[in-house]
N, C-alpha and C positions, 0 to 999 in steps of 0.2 A: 642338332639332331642326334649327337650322340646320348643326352641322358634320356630322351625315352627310349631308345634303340637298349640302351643297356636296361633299362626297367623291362621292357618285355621280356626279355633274355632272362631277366629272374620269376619272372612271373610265368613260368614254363610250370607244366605237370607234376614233373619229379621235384622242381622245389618246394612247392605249394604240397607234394605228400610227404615230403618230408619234415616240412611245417607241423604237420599232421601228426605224425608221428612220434616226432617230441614232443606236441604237448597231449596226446594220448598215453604218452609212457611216462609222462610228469604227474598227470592226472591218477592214471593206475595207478604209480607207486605211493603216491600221498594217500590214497584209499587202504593200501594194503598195510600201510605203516602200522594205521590202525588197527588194524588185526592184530600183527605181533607185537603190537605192544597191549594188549587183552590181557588180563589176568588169567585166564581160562581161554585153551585151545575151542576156536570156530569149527560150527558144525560142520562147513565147508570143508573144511583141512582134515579134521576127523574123518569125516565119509571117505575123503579121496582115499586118501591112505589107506583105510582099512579096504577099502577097495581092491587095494593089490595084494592083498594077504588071503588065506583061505579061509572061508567062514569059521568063527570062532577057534581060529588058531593062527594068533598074533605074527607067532615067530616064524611061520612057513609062509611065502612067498605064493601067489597064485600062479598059475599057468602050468605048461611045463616043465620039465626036467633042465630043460638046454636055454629056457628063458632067462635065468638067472646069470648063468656063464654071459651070453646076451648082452644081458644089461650093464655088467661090470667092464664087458669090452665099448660099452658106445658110451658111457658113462667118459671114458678113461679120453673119451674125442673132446672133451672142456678140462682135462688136467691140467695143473701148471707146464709139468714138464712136454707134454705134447705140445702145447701150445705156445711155449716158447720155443720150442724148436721146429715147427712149422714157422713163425714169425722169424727167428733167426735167418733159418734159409732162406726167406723173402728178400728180408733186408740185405744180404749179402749177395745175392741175385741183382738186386738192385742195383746194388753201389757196383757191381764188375761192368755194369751195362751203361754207368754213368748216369744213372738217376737220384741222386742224394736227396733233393726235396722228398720226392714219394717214398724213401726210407725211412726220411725223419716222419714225415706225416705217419707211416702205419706205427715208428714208435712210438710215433707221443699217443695215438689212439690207444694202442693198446697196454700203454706205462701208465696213462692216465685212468683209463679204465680198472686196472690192478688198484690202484692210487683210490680210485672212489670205491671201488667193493669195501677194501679192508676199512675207510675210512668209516661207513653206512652202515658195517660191521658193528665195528665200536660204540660207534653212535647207538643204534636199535639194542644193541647186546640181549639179544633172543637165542635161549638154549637149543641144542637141537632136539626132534620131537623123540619124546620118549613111550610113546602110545606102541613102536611095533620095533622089533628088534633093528640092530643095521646090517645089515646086509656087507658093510663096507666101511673103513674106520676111518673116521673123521675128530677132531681134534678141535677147529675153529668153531665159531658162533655160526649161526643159523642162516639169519635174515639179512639181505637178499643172498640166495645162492651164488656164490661164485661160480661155478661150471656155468649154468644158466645164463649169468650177465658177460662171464667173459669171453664165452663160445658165441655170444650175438654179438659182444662188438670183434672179435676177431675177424669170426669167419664174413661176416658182414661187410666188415672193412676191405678183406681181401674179394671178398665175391665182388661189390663194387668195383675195385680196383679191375682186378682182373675183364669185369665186363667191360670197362675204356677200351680196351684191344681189339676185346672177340667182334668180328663180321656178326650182320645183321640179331636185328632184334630177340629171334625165337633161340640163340646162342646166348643171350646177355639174359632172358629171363630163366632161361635152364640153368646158369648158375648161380643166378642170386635166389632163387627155387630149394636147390640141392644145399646154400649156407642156409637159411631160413628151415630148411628139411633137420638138417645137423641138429644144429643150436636146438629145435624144438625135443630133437631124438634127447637128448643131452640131459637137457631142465628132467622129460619124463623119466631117464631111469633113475637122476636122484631123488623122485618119489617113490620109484618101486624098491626100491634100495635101503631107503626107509629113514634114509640121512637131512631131507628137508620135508618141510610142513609143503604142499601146496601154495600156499601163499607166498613161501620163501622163491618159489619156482618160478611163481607171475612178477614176484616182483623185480627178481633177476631180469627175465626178458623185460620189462617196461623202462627197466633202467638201462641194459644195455641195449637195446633197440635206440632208446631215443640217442645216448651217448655218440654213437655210433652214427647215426644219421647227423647228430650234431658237428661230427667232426668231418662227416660229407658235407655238408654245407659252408664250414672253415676251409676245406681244401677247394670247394669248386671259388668261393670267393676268391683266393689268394691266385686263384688260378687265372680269371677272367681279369685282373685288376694287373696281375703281370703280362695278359695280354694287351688291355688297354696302355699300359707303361711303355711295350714295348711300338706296338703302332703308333706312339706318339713320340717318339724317338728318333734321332736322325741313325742310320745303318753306320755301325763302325766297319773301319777296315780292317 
């Protein structure tokens, strides 16, 4: 009775969408591949972008005055250095409270994620767009954005993480809500900003969504298969 018992248990809601999810952000990013590698910038990427700029004037930013300051602060929530020292503090959190698997788990997430940006980087080696000024100085290749892929599998990882703890339901979707809120704030200023194409932005989230959920569905396996190891174990003393 134990292997259908364990088959239904996988065949739950959240793993069937996170099924979903990976292969919607495998699907997206192999769509978008194509784009950045076009010889000529998509009408898509064009529009957006000029979108945030002020009619016929490249180099000025729309909106307000205070929108710009804005954008370079919510921007700065998928940096390297924020986002290793959010991760840092987890992990050391972690380990003082005796959790070393869910340490190693959020580093390999998030080491591994670093690990495929720069690799898809390399790989695409798409310029960044040069249609509107930057806003903000950037250095690396384009496609996918790193802010974008790494603020989803972070704060994702940890919003998951974190929702195992929280008491009922309307407390676990308000925080996996507020990472998904982030991550998207993240991807948009580095369009308004002027440092990725659109397509750089979708492809970031598709990659790290799926990554991400990918490495939720590694930690719930390892998780349930050390439970079954352990119920099948005689109790030591």
């Amino acid at each position: 009775m134990k292997a259908p018992r364990a088959l239904t248990n996988w065949l739950e809601f959240p793993v069937l969408l996170a099924g979903l999810v990976i292969a919607a952000g495998l699907w997206g990013f192999e769509e978008l591949m194509e784009v950045a590698r076009a010889t000529t910038p998509h009408a898509f990427d064009t529009e957006i972008l000029l979108a945030f700029r002020k009619v016929g004037q490249p180099d000025v930013p729309a909106g307000p005055a205070w929108l710009e300051g804005a954008m370079r602060d919510i921007t700065s929530l998928g940096s390297s250095s924020v986002l290793v020292l959010i991760v840092t503090a987890v992990i050391v959190y972690l380990l003082l409270i005796r959790r070393p698997r869910t340490a190693l788990l959020i580093f390999v997430a998030v080491a591994g994620g670093q690990l495929l940006s720069t690799l898809l980087k390399a790989g695409i080696d798409r310029p960044r767009p040069d249609l509107v000024s930057h806003l903000a100085n950037e250095t690396s290749l384009s496609f996918p954005s790193g802010h974008a892929m790494l603020s989803a599998v972070t704060y994702l990882t940890l919003g998951s993480l974190a929702a195992r703890f929280l008491p009922g339901r309307t407390t676990k979707i308000y925080v996996l809500s507020l990472a998904v809120l982030i991550t998207l704030l993240v991807g948009v200023s580095r369009v308004y900003l002027g440092v990725h194409w659109p397509s750089d932005v979708l492809a970031g989230w598709c990659a790290g969504f799926a990554w991400a959920m990918l490495c939720w569905l590694a930690a719930r396996m390892l998780q349930r298969s050390k439970a079954v190891a352990d119920s099948g174990s005689e109790p030591e003393d």
